[in-house]
C-alpha atoms as a printed R data frame, in Angstrom:
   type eleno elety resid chain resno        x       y       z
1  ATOM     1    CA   UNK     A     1  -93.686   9.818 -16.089
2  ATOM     2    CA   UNK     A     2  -94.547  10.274 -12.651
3  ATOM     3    CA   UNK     A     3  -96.648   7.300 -10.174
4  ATOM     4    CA   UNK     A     4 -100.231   9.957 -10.355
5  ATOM     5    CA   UNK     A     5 -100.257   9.506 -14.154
6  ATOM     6    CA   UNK     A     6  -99.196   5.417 -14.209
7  ATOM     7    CA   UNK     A     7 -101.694   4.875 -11.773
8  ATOM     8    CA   UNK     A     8 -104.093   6.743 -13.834
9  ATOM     9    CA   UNK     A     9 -103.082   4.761 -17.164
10 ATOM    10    CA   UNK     A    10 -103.480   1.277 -15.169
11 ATOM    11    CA   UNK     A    11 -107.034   2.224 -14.232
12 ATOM    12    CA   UNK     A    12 -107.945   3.152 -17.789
13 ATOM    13    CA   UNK     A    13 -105.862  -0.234 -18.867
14 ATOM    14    CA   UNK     A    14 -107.491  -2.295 -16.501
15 ATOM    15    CA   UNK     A    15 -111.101  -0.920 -17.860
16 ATOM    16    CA   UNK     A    16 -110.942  -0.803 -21.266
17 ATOM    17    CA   UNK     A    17 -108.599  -4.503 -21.344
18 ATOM    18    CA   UNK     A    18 -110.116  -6.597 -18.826
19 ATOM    19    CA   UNK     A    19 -113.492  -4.733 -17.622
20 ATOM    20    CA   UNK     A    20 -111.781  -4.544 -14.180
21 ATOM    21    CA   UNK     A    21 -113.011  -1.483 -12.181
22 ATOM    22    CA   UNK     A    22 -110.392  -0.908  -9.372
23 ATOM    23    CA   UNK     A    23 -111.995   1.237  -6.414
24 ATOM    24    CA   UNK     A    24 -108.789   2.834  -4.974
25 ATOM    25    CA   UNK     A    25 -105.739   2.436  -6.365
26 ATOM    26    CA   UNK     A    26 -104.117   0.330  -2.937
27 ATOM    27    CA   UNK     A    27 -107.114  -2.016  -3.539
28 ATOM    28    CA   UNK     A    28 -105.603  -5.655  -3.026
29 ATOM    29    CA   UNK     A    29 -105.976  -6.658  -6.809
30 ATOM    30    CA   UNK     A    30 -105.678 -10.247  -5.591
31 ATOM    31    CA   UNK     A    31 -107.416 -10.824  -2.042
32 ATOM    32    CA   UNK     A    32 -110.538  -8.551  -3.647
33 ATOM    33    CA   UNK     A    33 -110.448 -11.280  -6.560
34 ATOM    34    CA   UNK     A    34 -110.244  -8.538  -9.325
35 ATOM    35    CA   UNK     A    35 -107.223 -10.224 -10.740
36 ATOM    36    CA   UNK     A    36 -106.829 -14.147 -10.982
37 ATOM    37    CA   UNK     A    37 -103.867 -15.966 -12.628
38 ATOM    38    CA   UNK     A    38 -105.335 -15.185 -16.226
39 ATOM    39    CA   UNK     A    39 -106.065 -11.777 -15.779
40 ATOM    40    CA   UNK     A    40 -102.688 -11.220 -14.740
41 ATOM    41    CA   UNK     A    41 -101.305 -12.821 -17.952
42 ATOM    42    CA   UNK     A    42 -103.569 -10.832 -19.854
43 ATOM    43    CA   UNK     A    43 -102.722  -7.224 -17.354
44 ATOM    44    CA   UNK     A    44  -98.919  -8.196 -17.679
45 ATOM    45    CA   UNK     A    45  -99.225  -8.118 -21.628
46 ATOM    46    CA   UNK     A    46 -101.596  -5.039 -21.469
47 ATOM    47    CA   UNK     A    47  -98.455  -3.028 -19.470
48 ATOM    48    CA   UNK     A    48  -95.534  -4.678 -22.359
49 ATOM    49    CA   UNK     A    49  -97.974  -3.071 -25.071
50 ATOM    50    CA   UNK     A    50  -98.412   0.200 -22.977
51 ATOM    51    CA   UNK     A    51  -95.217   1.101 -21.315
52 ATOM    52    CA   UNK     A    52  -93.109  -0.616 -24.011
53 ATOM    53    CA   UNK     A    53  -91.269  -2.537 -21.728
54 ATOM    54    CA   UNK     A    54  -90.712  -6.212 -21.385
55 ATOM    55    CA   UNK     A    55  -92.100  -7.902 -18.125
56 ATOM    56    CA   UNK     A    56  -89.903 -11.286 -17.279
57 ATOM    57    CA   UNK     A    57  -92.715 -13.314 -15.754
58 ATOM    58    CA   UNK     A    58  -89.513 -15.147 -13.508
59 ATOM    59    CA   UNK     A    59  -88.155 -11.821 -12.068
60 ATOM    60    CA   UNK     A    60  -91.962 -10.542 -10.713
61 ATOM    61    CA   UNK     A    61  -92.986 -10.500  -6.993
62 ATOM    62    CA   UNK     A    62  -96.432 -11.111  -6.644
63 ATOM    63    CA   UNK     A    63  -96.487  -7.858  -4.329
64 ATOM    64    CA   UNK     A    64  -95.016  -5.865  -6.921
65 ATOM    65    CA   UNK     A    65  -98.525  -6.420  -8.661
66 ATOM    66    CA   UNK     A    66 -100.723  -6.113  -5.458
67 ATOM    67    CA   UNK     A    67 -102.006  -2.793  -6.114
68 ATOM    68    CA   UNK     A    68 -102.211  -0.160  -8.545
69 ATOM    69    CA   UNK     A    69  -99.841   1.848  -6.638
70 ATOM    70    CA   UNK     A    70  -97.346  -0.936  -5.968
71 ATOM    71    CA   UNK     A    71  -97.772  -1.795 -10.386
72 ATOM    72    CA   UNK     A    72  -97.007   1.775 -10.742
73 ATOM    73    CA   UNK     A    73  -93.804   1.605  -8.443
74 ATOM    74    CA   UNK     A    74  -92.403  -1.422 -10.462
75 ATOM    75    CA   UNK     A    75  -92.885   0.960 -13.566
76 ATOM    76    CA   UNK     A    76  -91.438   3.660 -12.655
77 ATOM    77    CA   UNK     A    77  -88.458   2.352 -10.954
78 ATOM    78    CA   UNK     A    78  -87.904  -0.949 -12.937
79 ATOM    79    CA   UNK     A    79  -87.694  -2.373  -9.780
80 ATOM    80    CA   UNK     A    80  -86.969  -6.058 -10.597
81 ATOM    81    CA   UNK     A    81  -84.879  -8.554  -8.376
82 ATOM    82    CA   UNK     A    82  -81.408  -9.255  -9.880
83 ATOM    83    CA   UNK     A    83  -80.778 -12.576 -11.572
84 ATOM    84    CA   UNK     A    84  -80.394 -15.181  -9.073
85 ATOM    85    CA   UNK     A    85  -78.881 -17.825 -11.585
């Protein structure tokens, strides 16, 4: 699965899930107010569902979910900080 196709799949998630049009896909989710704290619940589900792949709410960057293209990243690479405790 490669970032084009992900970033694709987000925009049709995003749509159909939570009615959220996203413009471009390094459109600030958050500072363009497309995504507030409940919307990202419900996106973060949407992706487990999707992607088949558990999301640890404690191990996400904020900036990993800025953008489509930064959501995408964190897919692909399962780019999640190591276990601090």
């Amino acid at each position: 699965m490669n970032q084009d196709t992900i970033v694709a799949d987000l925009q049709r998630i995003l749509r159909e899930k939570l009615r959220i049009h996203v413009e471009h896909p390094d459109q600030d989710l958050f500072a363009s107010g497309l995504i507030d704290s409940l919307a990202f619940v419900e996106l973060v589900a949407a992706l487990e569902l999707e992607f088949r792949r558990p999301i640890d709410l404690l191990d996400v960057e904020l900036e990993d979910f800025q953008t489509l293209h930064s959501i995408a990243h964190f897919i692909v690479t399962g780019d999640q900080p190591s276990d601090p405790r």
